[in-house]
Structure formats: structure tokens, C-alpha cells
Backbone bond lengths (Angstrom), bond angles and torsions (degrees), N, CA, C in turn:
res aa  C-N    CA-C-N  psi(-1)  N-CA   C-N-CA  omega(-1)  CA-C   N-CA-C  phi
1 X - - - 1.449 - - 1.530 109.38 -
2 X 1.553 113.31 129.74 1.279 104.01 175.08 1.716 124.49 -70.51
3 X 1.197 116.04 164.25 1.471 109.40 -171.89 1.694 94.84 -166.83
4 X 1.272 108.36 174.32 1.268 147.01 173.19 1.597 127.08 -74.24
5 X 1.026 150.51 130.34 1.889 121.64 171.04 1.779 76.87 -118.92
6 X 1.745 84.20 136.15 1.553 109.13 174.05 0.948 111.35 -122.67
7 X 1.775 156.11 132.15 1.144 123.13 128.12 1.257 115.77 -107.66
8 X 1.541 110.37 159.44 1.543 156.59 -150.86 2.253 93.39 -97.20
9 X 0.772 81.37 136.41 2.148 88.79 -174.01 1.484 77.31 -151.49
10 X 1.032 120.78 125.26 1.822 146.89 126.60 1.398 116.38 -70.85
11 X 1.391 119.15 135.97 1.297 114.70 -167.79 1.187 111.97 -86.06
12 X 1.616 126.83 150.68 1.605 111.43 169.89 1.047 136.57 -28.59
13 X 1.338 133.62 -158.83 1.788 151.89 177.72 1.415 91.34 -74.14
14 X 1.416 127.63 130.12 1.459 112.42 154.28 1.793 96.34 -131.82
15 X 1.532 99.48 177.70 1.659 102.38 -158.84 1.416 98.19 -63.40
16 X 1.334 116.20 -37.95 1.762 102.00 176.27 1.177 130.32 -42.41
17 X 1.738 104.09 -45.09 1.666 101.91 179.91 1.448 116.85 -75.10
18 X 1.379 112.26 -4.13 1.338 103.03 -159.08 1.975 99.89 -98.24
19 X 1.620 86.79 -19.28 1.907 93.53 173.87 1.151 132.76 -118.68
20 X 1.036 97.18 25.93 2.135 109.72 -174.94 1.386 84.34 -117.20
21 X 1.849 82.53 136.04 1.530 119.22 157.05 1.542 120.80 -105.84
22 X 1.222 134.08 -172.90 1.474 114.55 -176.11 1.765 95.59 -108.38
23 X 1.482 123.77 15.99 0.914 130.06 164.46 1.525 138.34 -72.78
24 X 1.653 80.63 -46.89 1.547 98.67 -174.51 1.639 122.77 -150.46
25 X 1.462 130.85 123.02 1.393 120.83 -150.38 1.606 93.85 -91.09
26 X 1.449 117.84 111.43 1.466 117.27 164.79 1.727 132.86 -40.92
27 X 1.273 105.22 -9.79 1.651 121.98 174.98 1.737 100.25 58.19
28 X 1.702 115.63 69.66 0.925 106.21 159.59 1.757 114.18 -121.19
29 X 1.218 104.98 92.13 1.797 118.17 -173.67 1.387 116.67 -37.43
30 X 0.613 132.47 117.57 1.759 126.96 171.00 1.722 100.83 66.19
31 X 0.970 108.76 59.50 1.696 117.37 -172.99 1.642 111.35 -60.61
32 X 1.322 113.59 112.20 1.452 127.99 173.87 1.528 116.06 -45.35
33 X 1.404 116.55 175.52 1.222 107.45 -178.38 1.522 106.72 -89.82
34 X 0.897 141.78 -178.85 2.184 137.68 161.58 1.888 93.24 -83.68
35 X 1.508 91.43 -167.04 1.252 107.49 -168.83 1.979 93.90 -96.77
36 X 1.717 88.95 -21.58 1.639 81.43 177.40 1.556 116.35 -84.68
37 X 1.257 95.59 -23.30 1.449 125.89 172.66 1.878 113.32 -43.37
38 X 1.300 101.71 -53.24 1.315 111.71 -169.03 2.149 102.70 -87.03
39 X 1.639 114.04 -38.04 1.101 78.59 139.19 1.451 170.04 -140.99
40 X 1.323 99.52 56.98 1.757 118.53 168.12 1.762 100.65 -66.07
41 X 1.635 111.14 -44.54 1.469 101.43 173.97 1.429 122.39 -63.91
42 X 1.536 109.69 -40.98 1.944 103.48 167.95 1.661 111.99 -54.38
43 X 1.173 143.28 -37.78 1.340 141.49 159.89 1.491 109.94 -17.45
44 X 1.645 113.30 -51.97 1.344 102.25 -144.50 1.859 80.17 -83.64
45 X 1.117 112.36 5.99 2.238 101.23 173.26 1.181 80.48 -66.69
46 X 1.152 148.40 -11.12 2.026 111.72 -132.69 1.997 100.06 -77.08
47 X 0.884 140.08 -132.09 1.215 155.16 -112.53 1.463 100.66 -164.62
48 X 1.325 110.74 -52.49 1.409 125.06 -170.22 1.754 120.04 -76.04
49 X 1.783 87.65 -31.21 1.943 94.05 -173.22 1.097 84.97 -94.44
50 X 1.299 139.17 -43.83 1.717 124.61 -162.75 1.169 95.02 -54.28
51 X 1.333 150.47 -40.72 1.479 135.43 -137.07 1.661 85.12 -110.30
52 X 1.610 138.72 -9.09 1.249 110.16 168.11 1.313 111.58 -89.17
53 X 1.342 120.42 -17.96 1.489 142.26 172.17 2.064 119.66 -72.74
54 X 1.429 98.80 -3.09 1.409 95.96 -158.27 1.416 114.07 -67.49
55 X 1.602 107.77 -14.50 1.489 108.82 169.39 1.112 140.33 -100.93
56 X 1.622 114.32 8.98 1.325 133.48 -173.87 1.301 100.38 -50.24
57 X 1.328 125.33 154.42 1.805 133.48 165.08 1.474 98.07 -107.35
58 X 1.037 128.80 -40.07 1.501 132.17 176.53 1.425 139.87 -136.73
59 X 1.003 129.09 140.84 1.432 135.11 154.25 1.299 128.44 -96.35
60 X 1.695 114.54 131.57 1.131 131.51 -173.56 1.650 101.87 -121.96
61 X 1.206 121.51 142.37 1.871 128.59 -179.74 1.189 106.63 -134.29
62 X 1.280 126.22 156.60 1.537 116.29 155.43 1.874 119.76 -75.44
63 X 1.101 110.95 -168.28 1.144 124.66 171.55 1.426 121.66 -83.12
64 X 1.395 109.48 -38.67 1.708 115.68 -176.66 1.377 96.79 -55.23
65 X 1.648 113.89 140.48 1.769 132.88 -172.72 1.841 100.81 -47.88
66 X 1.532 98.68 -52.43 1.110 107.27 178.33 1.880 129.67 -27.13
67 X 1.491 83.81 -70.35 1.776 95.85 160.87 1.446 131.39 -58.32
68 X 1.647 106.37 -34.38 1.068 105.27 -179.95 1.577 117.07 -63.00
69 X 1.199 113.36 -39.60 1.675 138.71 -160.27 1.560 78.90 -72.91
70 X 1.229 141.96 -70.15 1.116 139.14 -156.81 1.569 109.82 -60.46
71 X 1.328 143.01 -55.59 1.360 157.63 117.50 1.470 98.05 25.19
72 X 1.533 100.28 -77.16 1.334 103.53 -172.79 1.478 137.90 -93.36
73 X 1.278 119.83 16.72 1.473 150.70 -150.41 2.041 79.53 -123.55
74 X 1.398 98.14 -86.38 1.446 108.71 -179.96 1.520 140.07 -58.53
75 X 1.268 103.43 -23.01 1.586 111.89 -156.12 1.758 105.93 -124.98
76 X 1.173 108.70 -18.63 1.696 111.78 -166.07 1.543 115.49 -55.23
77 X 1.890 89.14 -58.69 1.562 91.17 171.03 1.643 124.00 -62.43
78 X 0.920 138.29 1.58 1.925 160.17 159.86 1.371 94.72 -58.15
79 X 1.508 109.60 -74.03 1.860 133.06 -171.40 0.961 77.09 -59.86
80 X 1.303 150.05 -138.63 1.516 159.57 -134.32 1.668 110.09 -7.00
81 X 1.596 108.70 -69.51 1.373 119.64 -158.60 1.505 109.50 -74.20
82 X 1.981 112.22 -3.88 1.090 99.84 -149.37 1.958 86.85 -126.10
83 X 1.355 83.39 11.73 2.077 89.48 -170.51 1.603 103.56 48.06
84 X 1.090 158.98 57.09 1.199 162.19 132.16 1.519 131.58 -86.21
85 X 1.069 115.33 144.75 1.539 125.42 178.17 1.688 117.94 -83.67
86 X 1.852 96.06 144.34 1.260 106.06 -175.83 1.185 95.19 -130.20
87 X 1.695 107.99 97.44 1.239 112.84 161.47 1.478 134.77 -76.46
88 X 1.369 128.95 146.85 1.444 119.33 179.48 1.691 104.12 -121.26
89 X 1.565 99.35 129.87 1.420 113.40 -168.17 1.756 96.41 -123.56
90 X 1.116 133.93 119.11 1.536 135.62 138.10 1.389 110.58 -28.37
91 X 1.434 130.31 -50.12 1.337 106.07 -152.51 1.338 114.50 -64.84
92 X 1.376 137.37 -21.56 0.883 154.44 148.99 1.787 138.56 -24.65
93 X 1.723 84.62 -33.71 1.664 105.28 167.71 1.222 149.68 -36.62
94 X 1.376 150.12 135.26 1.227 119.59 -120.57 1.841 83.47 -101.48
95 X 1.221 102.16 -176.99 1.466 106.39 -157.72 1.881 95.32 -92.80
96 X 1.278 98.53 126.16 1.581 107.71 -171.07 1.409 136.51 -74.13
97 X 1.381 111.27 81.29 1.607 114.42 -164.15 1.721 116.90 -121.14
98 X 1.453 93.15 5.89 1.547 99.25 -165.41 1.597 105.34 -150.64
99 X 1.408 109.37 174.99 2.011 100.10 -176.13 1.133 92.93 -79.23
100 X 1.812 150.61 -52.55 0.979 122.70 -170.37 1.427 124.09 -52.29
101 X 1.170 143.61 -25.24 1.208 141.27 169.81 1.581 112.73 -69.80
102 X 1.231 138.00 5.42 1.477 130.16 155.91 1.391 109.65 -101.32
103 X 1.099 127.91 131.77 1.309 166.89 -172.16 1.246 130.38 -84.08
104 X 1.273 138.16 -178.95 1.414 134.78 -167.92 1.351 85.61 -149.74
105 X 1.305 97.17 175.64 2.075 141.96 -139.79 0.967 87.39 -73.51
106 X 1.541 140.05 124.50 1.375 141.62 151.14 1.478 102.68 -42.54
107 X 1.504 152.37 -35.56 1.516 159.52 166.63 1.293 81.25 -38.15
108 X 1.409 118.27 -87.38 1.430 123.26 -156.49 1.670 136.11 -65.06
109 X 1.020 93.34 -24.41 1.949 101.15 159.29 1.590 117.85 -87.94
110 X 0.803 86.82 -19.93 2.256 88.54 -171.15 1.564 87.89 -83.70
111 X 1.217 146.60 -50.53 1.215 150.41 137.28 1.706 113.08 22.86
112 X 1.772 79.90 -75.56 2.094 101.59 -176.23 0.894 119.70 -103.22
113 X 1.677 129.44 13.01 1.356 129.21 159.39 1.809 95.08 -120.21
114 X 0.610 124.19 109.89 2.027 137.50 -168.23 1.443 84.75 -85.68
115 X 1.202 130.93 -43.06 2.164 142.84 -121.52 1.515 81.33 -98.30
116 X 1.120 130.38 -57.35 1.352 140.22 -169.42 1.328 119.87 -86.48
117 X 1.996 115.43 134.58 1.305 137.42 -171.60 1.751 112.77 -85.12
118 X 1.254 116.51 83.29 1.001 122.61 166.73 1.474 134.65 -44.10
119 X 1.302 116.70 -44.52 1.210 147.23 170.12 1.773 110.34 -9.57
120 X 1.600 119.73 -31.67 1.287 113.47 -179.29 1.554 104.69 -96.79
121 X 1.346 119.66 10.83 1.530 120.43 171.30 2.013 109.04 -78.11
122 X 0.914 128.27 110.64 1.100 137.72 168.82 1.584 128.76 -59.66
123 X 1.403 105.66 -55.07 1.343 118.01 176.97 1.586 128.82 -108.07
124 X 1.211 148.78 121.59 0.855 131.37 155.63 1.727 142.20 -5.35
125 X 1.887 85.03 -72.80 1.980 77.25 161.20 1.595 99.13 -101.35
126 X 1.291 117.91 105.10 1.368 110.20 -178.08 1.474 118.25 -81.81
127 X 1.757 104.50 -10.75 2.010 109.80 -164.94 1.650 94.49 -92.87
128 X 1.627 129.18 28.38 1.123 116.18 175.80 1.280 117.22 -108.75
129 X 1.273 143.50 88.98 1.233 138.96 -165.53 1.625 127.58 -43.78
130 X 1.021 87.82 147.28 2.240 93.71 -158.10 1.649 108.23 -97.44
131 X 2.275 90.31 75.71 1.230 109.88 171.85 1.426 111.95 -100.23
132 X 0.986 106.11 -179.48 2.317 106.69 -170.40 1.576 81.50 -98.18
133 X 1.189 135.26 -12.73 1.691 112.40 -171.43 1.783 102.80 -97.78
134 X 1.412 109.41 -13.67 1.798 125.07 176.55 1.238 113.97 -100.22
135 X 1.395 123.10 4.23 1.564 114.47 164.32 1.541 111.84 -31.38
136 X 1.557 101.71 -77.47 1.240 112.67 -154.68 1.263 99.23 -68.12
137 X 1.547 137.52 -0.87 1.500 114.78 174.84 1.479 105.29 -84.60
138 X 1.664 117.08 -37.69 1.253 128.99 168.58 1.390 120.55 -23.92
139 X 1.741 117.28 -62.71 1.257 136.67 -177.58 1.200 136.78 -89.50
140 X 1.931 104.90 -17.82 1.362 109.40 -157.88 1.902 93.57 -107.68
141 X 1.524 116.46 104.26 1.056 104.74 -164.98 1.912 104.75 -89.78
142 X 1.036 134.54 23.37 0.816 142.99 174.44 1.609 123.35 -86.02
143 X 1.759 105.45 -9.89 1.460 108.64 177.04 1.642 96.87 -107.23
144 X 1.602 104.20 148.34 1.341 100.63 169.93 1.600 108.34 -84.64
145 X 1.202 111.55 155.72 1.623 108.83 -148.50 1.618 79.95 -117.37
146 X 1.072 143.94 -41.41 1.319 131.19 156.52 1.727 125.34 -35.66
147 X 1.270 109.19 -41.40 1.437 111.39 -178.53 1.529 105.65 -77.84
148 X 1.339 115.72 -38.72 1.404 128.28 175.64 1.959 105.72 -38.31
149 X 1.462 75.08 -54.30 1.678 79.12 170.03 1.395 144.85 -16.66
150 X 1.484 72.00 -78.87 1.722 104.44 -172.56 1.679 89.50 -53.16
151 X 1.364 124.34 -75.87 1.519 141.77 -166.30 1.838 95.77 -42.73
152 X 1.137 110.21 -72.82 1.723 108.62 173.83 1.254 107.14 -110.37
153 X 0.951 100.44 111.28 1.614 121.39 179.49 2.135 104.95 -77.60
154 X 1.406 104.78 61.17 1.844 112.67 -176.82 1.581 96.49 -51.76
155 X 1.809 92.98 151.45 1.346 92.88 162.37 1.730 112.42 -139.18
156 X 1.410 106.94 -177.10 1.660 103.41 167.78 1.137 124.96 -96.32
157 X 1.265 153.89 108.31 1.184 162.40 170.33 1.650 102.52 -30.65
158 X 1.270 132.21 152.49 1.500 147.67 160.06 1.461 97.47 -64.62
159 X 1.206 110.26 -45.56 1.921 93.99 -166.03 1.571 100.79 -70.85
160 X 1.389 129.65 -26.79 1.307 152.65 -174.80 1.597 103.05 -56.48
161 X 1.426 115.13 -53.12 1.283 131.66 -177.30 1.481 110.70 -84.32
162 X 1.351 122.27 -39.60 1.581 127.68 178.68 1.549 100.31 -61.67
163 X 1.389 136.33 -26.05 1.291 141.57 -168.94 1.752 98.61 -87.37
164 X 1.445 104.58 -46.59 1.841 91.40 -174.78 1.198 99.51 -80.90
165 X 1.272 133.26 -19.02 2.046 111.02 173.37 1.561 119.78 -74.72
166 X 1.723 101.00 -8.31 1.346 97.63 167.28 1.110 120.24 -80.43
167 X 1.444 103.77 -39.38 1.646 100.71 174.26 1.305 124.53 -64.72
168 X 1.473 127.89 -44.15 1.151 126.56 157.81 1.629 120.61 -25.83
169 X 1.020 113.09 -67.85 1.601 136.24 176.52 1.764 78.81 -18.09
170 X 1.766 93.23 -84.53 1.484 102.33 -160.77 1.308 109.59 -57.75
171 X 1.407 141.70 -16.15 1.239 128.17 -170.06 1.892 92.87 -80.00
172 X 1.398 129.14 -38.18 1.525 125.39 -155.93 2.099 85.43 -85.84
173 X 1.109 123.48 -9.68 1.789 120.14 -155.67 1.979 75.68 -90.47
174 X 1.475 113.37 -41.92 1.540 98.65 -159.36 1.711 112.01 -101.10
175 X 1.484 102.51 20.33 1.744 108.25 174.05 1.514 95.45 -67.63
176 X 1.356 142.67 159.07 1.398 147.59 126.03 1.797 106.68 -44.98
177 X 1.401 135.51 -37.76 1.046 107.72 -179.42 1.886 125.66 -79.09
178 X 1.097 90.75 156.89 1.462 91.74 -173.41 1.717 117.49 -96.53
179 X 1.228 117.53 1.85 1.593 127.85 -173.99 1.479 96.96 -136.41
180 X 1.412 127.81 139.21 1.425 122.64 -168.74 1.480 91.22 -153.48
181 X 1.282 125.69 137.86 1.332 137.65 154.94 1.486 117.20 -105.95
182 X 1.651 119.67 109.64 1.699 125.79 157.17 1.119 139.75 -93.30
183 X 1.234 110.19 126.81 1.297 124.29 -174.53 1.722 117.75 -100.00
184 X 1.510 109.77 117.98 1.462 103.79 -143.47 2.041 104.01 -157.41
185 X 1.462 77.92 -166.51 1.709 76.92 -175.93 1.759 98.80 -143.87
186 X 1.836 102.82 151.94 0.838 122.22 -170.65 1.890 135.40 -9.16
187 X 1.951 84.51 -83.19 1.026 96.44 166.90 1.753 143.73 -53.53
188 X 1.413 99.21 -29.46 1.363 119.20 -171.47 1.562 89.48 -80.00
189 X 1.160 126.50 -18.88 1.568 113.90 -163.77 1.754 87.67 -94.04
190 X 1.163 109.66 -26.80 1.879 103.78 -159.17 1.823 89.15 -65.04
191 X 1.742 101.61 -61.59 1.908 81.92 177.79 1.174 147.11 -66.35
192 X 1.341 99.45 1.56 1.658 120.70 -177.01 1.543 101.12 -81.34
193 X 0.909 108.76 -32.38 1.796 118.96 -169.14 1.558 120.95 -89.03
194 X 1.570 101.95 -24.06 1.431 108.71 162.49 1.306 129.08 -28.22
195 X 1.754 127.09 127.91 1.083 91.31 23.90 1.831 110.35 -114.71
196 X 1.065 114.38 51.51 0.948 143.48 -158.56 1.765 105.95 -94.25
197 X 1.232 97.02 122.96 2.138 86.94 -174.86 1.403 102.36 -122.53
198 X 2.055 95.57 120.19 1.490 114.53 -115.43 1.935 66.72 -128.11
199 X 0.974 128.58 45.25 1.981 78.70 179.31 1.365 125.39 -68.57
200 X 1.722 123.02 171.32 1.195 129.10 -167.41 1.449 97.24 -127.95
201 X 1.349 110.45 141.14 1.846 105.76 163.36 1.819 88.28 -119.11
202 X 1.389 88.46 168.42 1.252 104.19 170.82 1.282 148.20 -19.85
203 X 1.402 126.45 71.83 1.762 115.70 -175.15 1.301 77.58 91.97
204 X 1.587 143.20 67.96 1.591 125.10 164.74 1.864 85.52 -142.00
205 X 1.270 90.73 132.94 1.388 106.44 -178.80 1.953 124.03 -89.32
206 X 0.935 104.59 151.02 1.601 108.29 -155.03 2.113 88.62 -127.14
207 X 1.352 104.12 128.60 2.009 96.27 170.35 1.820 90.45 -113.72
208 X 0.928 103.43 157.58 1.599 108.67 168.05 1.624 112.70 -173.61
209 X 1.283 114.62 -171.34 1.812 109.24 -174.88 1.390 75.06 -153.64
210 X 1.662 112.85 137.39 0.852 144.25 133.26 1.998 136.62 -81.40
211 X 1.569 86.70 110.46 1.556 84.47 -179.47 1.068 121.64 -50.45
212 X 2.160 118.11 132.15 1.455 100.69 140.16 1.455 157.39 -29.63
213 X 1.333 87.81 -47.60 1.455 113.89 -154.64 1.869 100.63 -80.65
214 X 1.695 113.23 -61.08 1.227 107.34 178.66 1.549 128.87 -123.52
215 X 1.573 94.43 24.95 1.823 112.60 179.92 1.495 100.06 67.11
216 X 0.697 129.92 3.65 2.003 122.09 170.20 1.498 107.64 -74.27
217 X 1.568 82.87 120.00 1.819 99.33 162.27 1.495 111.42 -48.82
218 X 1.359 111.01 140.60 1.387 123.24 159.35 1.539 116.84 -130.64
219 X 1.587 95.57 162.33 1.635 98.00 179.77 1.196 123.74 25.57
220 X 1.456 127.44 69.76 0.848 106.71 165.55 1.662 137.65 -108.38
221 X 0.814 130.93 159.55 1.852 138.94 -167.49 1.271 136.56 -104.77
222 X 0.805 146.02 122.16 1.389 145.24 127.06 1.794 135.52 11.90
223 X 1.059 154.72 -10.78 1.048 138.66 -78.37 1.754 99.85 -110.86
224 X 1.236 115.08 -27.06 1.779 127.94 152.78 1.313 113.37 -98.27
225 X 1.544 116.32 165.43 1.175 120.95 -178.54 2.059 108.23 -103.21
226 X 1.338 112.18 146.66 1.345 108.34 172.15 0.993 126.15 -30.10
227 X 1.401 112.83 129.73 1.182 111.41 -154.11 1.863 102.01 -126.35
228 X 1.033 121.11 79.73 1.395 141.37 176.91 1.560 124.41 -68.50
């Protein structure tokens, strides 16, 4: 059966994971990576991931700092040596239930990552989900969308998220390349991987093939060990 080779990258430690309880959301927006954080992402330079990575044609990341830092901590020297593109796509974004999962200004990150092709980001605030009651947070850049937060704490619906892993699917089924490396977050990877119960820790790598024919994950792997 024809298919795809994908792999799956979870981003390092960032301060969110390292300070959220399921009690109470510490309000850290676009949550940085830690110091351990940054290096579980130097790991993936080592010797060992390049050579499971050596055939990738591309890289794709999200937008959250998190991913990006990881992308570029881990993956740059890959992009460089390997002349390939690192595209950054939202749809991909991690599924929105907490402050670290809202994001900042496509203006303002494309800015501090120069290395990376923004170009498939659409919206400005792109991590705001495209409800009729979030228009105006969407557009109206005059509210801080962090404080908005705190006051309404919005979220993403599952059917909301079941819709961008489809698209995803189809966005990686209609690349010309045939080897793809993602750079991503947890949750979005657990439904992407269905139906397969996939978890990811930190900087832990995932191999799999995605069908042509009917977008179903196959075989998929392991390819580092948990990385705690």
C-alpha cells in the first residue's frame, strides 16, 4: 500500500508542562521551553536522530514558541546541511484548552525565526478558533487576547480539532515530498495517530506512513525512548 513516511517530534519541556496542575492553569501564554526543555531539543542534533531523519525532504512546526524553539534548537542544522524547507503551518496547533496554547502575532514571531517559511500562516491570531462568539477577538487587535483569557477562559471543541487533523492529513497527502518531519504538540499528535494510543513525552520521536489512498496511519514506531 502506498503511503507517506512521517515523523511525529513533540516539543521539549516547556515552563507550562513543568507547572500545571489539573487544578489550576499557571497563565503562561505561549509557554517557553525550560532549560531542560531546550536540552531534550539539542538531543534531537545528536548523531543518532539525524541518521533516522537523514531522509526527510521537509520540515513542518507549528507556530507555538514552544515548537518553534524546538525546530530550531534541534532541526536547523538538518535544514541547513540538507537545503530543505521548514515550513510553519497552524493547522497543526496544539488543541486549545489552556494559556499555553494561545499564541502570538504571526508579525511578531516570523520576525525571530528569519530560517522559517511562514507563508502557510493565514491569520494573524491564527491559535484562535473560528467561532461566531471569537470573531471579534480574531480581528479586533485592540483587545489583549491574553487578558481575554483569564476573564473567558475560550476553548476548542474536539469536533474543532477532529476537522484540523483532517486537514492536516490532507495538507501532508498533497506535499510532493515523500518523507516529512513534524514538529508538534501532544495532544494534536494523540488524534492524529488514531486509532492508535500513541502518547508522546517530550522531544520523543514517533516513525509512521501515512496512507495515500485513505489517510490511515500505519506502522507506526517508536524511534527514541521517553524522554522524561
Amino acid at each position: 500500500m502506498k503511503s507517506k513516511e512521517i515523523f511525529i517530534i513533540r516539543h521539549g519541556e516547556s515552563t507550562f508542562n513543568k507547572h500545571y496542575n489539573e487544578f489550576e492553569d499557571p497563565y503562561l501564554f505561549d509557554a517557553r521551553l525550560t532549560e531542560f526543555g531546550e536540552k531534550q531539543a539539542n538531543q534531537l542534533s545528536s548523531d543518532n536522530v539525524r541518521e533516522f531523519l537523514k531522509d526527510i525532504e521537509l520540515v513542518v512546526t507549528s507556530p507555538l514558541t514552544r515548537a518553534l524553539d524546538t525546530t530550531k534548537i534541534g532541526l536547523l542544522q538538518l535544514i541547513k546541511d540538507k537545503s530543505i524547507k521548514c515550513l510553519v503551518s497552524s493547522i497543526h496547533r496544539e488543541l486549545l484548552t489552556t494559556s499555553d496554547d494561545n499564541g502570538r502575532i504571526k508579525s511578531v514571531i516570523e520576525k525571530e525565526y528569519p530560517e522559517f517559511d511562514f507563508s502557510l500562516v493565514d491569520d494573524e491570531r491564527w491559535w484562535i478558533p473560528d467561532m461566531e462568539e471569537l470573531v471579534e477577538l480574531k480581528t479586533n487587535f485592540s483587545i489583549d487576547t491574553d487578558q481575554y483569557f483569564k476573564k473567558i477562559p475560550f476553548r476548542e471543541s474536539e469536533s474543532q480539532l477532529l476537522k484540523r487533523v483532517e486537514q492536516f492529513k490532507q495538507f501532508l497527502l498533497n506535499r510532493p515530498e515523500s518523507s516529512i518531519a513534524v514538529v508538534g504538540h501532544a495532544d494534536f499528535f494523540y488524534y492524529f495517530t488514531q486509532p492508535h494510543d500513541l502518547p508522546l513525552n517530550n522531544c520523543q520521536i514517533i516513525k509512521l506512513n501515512l496512507c495515500l489512498i485513505d489517510s490511515k496511519i500505519l506502522n507506526p514506531i517508536y524511534l527514541t525512548n521517553n524522554n522524561k
